[in-house]
Every structure is written in structure tokens, then in C-alpha cells.
N, C-alpha and C positions, 0 to 999 in steps of 0.2 A: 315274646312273652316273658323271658327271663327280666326282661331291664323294669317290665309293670308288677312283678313279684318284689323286687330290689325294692321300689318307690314303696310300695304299698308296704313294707317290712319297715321301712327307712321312717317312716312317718311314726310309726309302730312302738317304735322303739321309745320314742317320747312321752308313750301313752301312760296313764292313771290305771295298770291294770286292774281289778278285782282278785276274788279268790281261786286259784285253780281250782274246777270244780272235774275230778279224775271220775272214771266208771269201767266197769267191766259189765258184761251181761251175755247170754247166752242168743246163737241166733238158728229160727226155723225158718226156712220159706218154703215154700208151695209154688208151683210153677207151671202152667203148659207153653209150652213153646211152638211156633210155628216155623220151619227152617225152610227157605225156599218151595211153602207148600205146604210141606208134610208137618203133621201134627204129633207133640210127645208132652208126654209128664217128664217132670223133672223134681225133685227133691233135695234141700240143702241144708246142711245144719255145719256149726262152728261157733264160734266165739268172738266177739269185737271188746277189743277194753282203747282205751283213749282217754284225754283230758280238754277240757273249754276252757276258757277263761276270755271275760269281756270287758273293755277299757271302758272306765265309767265317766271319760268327758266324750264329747261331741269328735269325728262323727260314729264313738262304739265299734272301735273296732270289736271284732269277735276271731277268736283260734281257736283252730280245732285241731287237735293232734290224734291219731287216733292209727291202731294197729287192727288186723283179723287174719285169720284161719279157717276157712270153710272147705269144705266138702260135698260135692254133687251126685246122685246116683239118679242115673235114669230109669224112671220110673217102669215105661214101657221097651226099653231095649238091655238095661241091664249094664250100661257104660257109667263108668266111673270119672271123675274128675273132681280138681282141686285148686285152691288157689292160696295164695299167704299174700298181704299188700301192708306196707306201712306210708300213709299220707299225711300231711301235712295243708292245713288250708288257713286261708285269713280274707278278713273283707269288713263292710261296714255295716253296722245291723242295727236296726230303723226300728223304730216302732210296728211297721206294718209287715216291711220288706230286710231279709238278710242277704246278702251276695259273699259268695265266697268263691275264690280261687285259689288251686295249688297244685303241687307236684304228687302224682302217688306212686309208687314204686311197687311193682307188683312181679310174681312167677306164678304162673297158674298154665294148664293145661286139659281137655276134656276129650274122652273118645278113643277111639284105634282109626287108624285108616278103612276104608270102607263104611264105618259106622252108620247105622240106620240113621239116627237123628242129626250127629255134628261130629265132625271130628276137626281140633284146634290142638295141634302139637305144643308141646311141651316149650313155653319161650320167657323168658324174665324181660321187662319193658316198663315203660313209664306212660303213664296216663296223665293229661291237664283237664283238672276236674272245675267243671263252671258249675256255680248252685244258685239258683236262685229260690228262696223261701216265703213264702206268704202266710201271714199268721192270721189266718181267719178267728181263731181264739184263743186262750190257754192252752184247750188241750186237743187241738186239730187245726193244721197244717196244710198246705200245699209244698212241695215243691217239685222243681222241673230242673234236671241236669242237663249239660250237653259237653260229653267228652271227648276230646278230640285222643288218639293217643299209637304209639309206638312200640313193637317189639324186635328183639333184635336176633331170632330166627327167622332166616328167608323164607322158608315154606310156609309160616305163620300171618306174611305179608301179605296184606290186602293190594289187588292195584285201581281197585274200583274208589278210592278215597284219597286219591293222593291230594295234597303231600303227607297225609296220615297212613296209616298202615292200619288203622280200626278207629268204628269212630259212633259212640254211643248215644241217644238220647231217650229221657225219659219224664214221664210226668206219674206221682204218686200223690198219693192222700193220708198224712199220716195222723193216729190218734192216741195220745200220749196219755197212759193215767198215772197216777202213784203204783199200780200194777200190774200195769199190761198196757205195752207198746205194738201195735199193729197196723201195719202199709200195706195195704193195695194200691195197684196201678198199673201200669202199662211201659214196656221198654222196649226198642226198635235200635238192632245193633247191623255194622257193617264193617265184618269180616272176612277172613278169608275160608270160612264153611260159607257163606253168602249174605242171604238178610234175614234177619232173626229176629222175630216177635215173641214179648215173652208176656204172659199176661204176669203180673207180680202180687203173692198175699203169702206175706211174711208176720210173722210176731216174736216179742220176746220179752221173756218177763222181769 
């Protein structure tokens, strides 16, 4: 994966880029989750700031750099969790279709041992985030992730995904205005709490 991040930078580096186009914005989601079965609310709120910028000859590369801090309270059991992640992504973005891939670097953790709904110790780890986007129009979207990814506490360790140690996918719907940003959609994670459906409706203004 490392030597297709190298090329895809290496090409990059020649590019025509545009204006860095920087953001911050605040972030809400809403959540029910299904954890091997069992059904829970979940609630998140935090912050994402990051910067774009898109090379304006052929084939458009697009960067995404982009930092957050959130925070999870379960709804129905009352467990706390958190996560901090700074990623970094690139790829080539189409008129119709954007693809991006990157490295994201994450410490996040949810739950106590025992935990009704999940518990996920405490572990810092690196995620390789695939995106694929569909622009149905200006201001609504597809897109679908699939992330394969690693952390480097052992009890954190998935052994159902190897050679990953967790490994996410997802498909949402997002609708973008001048104020007000909101995803719905569907995520299916494999962990080492087990397999985890999350329904996803998130906004931010």
C-alpha cells in the first residue's frame, strides 16, 4: 500500500494546484447500533477542521487533510468514549466519480469491560481509508468507504480479519447546503467487541 501512496504523491507533486480551500465545523451524529445482536443508542458530538485543495489539469488530483476530536455517550447504557484522528488523503476526482486514499492516524477507545453495548480499549492505531464518492449533484452525494486498519494494543486485536486487526465499511448519502451539512447511512464494523452495525444520521452546520 505504502509504494501506491509514494506514486500517487509522486505524480502530485507536478500538479497545477488550486487554492487551499481550509474549514472547521462542528460535528452531531445520532446513532443506533447493533453489536452482535443487541441493540443501543449512541450519541457524538466534536469537531473536524481540515483543508482541500484540487489540481486543476487532468486527472484532478484532490487532498484532503483533515484533523477531529469527538466524543461518544451511550445513550442507553451510559458508557463513555472518544477518539482524536489526524488523516491525510489524495486521489483523482472526475466529474462524476472522486477516489481517495490515505493513512489516518487515530487514539480512540469506548466502554469498561463488561459493557452492555461494546467495549474497545483504549489503543492508538492507523487506519487506510478507501473513499469512493459519487456526485449525483451539487449538493448530494454518495459515498462508500472500505477501511481496512490496525491498532497496537493486543486486547484491541481483532483475529476474525486478519491480516487487519479491524476493518470498516460503509455507504452514506450526503446533502450539502450553504447551511446545513447532513449524512445518513449505514456502517458495518469488525472488531474486536465483534460485528457492529450502526445506522448513521449525522449533521453539521
Amino acid at each position: 500500500m505504502s509504494w501506491l501512496l509514494l506514486a500517487l504523491l509522486g505524480t502530485a507533486e507536478a500538479a497545477n494546484w488550486g487554492k487551499t480551500k481550509p474549514y472547521v465545523r462542528p460535528v452531531l451524529t445520532g446513532g443506533v447500533i447493533s453489536v452482535n445482536g443487541r441493540t443501543h443508542a449512541q450519541a457524538t458530538g466534536g469537531v473536524v477542521a481540515g483543508a482541500t485543495v484540487r489540481d486543476r489539469a487532468d486527472p484532478h488530483w484532490f487532498s484532503h487533510t483533515r484533523g477531529l476530536a469527538t466524543g461518544t455517550y451511550g445513550l442507553t447504557t451510559g458508557n463513555l468514549g472518544a477518539q482524536v484522528r489526524a488523516g491525510s488523503f489524495i486521489g483523482p476526482d472526475g466529474k462524476i466519480f472522486r477516489y481517495q486514499i490515505g493513512p489516518d492516524v487515530f487514539f480512540d477507545g469506548y466502554g469498561q469491560p463488561g459493557a452492555e453495548d461494546l467495549h474497545l480499549p483504549w489503543s492508538p492505531g492507523v487506519d487506510i481509508v478507501n473513499s469512493l464518492l459519487v456526485k449525483l449533484s451539487k449538493p448530494l452525494v454518495l459515498r462508500g468507504d472500505l477501511t481496512p486498519g490496525w491498532v497496537f494494543v493486543p486486547e484491541r486485536q481483532a483475529k476474525s480479519v486478519k491480516p487487519f486487526h479491524q476493518l470498516t465499511a460503509s455507504a452514506v448519502a450526503v446533502l450539502r447546503t450553504d447551511a446545513l451539512r447532513l449524512t445518513v447511512g449505514w456502517q458495518r464494523s469488525y472488531n474486536r467487541a465483534g460485528v457492529v452495525d450502526a445506522l448513521i444520521l449525522s449533521g453539521a452546520i
